[in-house]
C-alpha positions in Angstrom: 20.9 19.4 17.1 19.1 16.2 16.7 16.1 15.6 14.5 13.7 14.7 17.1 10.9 13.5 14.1 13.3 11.6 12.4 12.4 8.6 14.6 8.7 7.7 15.2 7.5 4.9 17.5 3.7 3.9 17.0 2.7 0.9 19.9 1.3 1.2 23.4 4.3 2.7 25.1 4.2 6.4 26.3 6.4 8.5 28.5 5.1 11.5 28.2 2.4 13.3 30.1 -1.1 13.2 28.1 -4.0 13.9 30.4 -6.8 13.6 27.6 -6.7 9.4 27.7 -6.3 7.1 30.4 -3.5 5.3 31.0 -1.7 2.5 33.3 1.6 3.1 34.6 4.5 0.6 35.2 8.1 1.3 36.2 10.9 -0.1 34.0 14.4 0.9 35.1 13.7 3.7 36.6 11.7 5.2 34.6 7.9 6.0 34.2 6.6 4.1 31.3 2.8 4.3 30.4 1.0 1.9 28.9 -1.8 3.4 26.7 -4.3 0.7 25.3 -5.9 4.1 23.3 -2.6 5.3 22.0 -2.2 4.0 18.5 -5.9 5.1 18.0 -5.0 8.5 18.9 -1.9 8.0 16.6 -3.7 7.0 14.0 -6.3 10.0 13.9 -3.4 12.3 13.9 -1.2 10.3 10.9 -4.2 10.4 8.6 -5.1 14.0 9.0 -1.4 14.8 8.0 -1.2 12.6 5.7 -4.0 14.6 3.7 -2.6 17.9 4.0 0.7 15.9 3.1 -1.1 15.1 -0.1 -2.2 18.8 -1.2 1.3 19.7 -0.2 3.0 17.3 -2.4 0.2 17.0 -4.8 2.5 18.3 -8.0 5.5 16.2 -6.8 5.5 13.1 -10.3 7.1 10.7 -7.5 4.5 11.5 -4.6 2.1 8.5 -3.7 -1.0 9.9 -2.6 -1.2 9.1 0.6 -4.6 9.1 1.7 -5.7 7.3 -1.3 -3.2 4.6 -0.7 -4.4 4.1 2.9 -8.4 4.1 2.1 -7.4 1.6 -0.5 -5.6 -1.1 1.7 -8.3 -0.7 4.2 -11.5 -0.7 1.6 -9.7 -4.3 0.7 -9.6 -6.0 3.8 -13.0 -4.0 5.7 -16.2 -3.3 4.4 -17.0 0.6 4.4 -18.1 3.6 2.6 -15.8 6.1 3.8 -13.4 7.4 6.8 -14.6 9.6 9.2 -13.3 11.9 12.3 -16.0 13.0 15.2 -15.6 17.1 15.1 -15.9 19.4 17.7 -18.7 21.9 16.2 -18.9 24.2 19.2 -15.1 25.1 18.0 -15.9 24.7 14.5 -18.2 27.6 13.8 -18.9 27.7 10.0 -15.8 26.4 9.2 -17.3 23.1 8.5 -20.0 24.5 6.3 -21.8 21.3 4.9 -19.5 18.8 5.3 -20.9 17.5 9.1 -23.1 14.3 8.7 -25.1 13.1 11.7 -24.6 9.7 12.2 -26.2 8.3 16.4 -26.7 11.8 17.3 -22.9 12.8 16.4 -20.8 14.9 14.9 -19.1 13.1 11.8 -16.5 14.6 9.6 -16.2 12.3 6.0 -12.6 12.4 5.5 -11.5 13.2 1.5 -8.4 14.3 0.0 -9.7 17.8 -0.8 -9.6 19.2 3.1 -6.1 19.8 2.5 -7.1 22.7 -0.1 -10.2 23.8 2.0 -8.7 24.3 5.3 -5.4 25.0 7.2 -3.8 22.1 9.2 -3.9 24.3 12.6 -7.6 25.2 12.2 -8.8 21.9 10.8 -6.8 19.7 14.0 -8.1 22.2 16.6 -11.7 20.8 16.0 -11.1 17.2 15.8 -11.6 14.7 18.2 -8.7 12.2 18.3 -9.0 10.6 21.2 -11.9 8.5 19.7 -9.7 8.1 16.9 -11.1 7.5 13.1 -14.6 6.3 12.1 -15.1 3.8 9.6 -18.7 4.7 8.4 -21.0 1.7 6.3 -24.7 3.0 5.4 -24.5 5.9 7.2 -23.7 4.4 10.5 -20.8 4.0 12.4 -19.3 0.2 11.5 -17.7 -2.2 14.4 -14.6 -3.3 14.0 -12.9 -6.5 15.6 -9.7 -5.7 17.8 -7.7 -7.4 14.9 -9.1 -5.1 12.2 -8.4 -1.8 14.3 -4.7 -3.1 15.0 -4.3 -3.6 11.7 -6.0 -0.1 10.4 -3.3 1.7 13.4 -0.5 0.3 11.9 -1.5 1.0 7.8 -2.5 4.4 8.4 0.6 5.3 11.2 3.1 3.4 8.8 1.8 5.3 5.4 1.3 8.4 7.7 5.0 8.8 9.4 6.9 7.3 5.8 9.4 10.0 4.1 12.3 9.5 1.5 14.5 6.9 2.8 12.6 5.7 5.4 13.3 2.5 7.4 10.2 0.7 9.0 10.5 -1.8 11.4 7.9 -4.0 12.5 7.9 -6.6 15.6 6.1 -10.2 14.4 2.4 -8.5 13.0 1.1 -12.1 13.3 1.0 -11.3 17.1 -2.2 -9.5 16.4 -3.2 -9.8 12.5 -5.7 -12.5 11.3 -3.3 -14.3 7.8 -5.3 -12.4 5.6 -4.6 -9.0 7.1 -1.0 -9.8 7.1 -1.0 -10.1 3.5 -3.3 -7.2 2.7 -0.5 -5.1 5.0 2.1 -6.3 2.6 0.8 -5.1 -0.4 0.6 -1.7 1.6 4.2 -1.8 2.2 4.7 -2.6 -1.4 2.6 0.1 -2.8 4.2 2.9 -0.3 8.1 2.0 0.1 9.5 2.1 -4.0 8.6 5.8 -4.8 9.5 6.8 -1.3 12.8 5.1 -1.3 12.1 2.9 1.4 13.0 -0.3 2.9 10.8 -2.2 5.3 12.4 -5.3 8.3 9.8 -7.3 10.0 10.7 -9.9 12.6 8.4 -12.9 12.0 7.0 -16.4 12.1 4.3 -15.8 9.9 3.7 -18.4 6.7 1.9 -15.3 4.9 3.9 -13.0 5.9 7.1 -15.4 4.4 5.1 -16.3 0.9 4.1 -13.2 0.0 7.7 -11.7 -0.5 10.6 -13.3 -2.9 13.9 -15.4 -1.0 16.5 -12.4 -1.7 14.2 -10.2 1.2 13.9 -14.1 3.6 16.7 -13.9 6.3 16.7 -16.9 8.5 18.4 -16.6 11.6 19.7 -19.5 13.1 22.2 -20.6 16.4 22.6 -24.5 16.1 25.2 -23.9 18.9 28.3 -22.5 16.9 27.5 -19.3 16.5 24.6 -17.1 14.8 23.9 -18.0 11.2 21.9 -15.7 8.4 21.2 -17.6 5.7 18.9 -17.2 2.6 16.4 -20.1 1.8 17.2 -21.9 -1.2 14.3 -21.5 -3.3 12.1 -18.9 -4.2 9.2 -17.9 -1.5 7.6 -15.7 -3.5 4.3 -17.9 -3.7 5.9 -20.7 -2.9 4.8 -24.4 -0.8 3.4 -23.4 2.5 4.8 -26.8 3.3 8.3 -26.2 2.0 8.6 -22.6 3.9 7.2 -24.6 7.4 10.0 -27.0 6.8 12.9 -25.0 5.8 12.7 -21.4 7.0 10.9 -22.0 10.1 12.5 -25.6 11.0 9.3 -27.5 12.3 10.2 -30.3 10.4 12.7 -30.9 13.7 9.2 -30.2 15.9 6.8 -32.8 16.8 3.5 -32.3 15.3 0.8 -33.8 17.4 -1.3 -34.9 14.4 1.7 -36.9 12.6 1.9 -38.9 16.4 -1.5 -39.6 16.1 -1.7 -41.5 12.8 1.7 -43.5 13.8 -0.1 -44.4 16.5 -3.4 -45.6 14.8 -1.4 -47.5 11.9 0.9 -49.1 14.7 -2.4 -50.2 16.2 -3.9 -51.5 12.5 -1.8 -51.0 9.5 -5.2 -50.9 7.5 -4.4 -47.7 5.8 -7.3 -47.7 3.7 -9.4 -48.0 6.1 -8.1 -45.1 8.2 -8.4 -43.0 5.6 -12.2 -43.7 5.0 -12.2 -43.2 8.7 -10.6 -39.5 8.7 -13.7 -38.6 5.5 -13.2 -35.0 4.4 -11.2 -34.3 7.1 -8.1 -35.3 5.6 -6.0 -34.0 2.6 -4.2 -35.4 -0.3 -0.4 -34.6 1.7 -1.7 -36.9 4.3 -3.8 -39.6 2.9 0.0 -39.8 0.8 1.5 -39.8 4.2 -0.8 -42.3 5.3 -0.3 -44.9 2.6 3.0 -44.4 3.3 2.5 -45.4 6.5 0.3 -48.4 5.9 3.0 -50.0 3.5 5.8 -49.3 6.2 3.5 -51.4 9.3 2.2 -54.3 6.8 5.8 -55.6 5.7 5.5 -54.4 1.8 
């Protein structure tokens, strides 16, 4: 019989019936799909929960990464908060909860830690959560506002680190679509932190600069069909912190891509070769690549 949970999906596609969060529905060959705008929030809320009682489980395992610790830490880097939080059901919760409730706009806030694994069981604990509001990320006591970018990029960290097992293999469609460059390089130091003691290898599809410099050439496939066929080659020099410039040209190819800008100052020094003069012109607005380019330029349109 198939492992149903050896394959997770985490995105905005749903099939199944889920009545507590509104969804749109679109057909796609035949078949019901749901788009859920909520989904990876709900995701999310459920990944870090077990991920914690992951953590007590595992706790005595030498290899285990902590798993909750490894997601607050990735997140405490790239967003400004105390702590995580879950809203909580207290009618259901009885005295369960004890004194662990904090009040934060007239709600019911549950500080997420690594020791509710050892306090509670998993059953009990989920059946007073709220997760269709998904988790809380609580500065001075109140709850904090995220940008959409930020809360894509805390759904994938936590759902990633959440669903990873021994010999794991995470695939992730071009995170630039919806992470600011600096988010894309905090979620690779995730990925780096979580997939060596888990045995785990990682593919992302991407165009992303940051995503390209922050990992060495042997992991850099570039795919390629100049018309005879698909080509994977390697790039040949090391990425790992490499020229911005030299990854642009090379693994990405824009060097065959006309760049507005570059048009632009052909077309001033065809109008005046006065290359000094352009460059006073352009003030702090230019950098030393182009005022190079540019005096390149100036020599080529005055003759010398």
């Amino acid at each position: 019989m198939a492992d149903r949970s050896s394959y997770r999906y985490f995105g905005f596609r749903q099939k199944r019936e889920d009545d507590t969060i509104n969804i749109e529905r679109e057909k796609s060959e035949g078949d019901r799909i749901r788009i859920n705008r909520n989904l990876p929030k709900f995701e999310a809320s459920h990944s870090l929960i077990d991920a914690i009682f992951e953590d007590e489980k595992y706790k005595g395992e030498r290899w285990w990464v902590n798993k909750f610790s490894a997601i607050e830490s990735a997140l405490k880097v790239a967003l400004d908060f105390d702590h995580l939080a879950i809203k909580v059901n207290m009618s259901k919760a009885g005295g369960i909860l004890a004194d662990f409730p904090k009040i934060i706009n007239g709600e019911d806030y549950l500080e997420l830690n690594e020791f509710i694994g050892a306090k509670y069981e998993k059953p009990t604990f989920k059946s007073i959560c709220n997760f269709t509001d998904g988790i809380q990320f609580i500065k001075d006591n109140k709850v904090k506002g995220l940008s959409s970018g930020q809360q894509l990029f805390s759904y994938i960290a936590i759902n990633v680190v959440g669903a990873i097992r021994e010999h794991s293999l995470i695939v992730i469609d071009e995170p630039e679509l919806f992470l600011h460059p600096t988010l894309e390089i905090e979620f690779i130091s995730l990925l780096k932190v979580i997939l060596k003691p888990f045995k785990s290898k990682a593919i992302l599809a991407t165009h992303s600069l940051a995503v390209v410099r922050e990992v060495p050439s042997k992991c850099v496939h570039i795919f390629r069909n100049e018309g005879y066929g698909l080509e994977i080659v390697p790039p040949p020099f090391e990425t790992f912190g490499g020229s911005v410039q030299r990854i642009s040209s090379y693994v990405f190819g824009d060097k065959s891509v006309s760049k507005p800008f570059d048009e632009w100052v052909e077309l001033q020094m065809n109008e005046n070769p006065d290359a000094e003069k352009l460059i006073s012109d352009l003030g702090d607005e230019i950098n030393e690549e182009l005022t190079m380019k540019i005096l390149s330029l100036g020599r080529k349109h005055s003759g010398r």
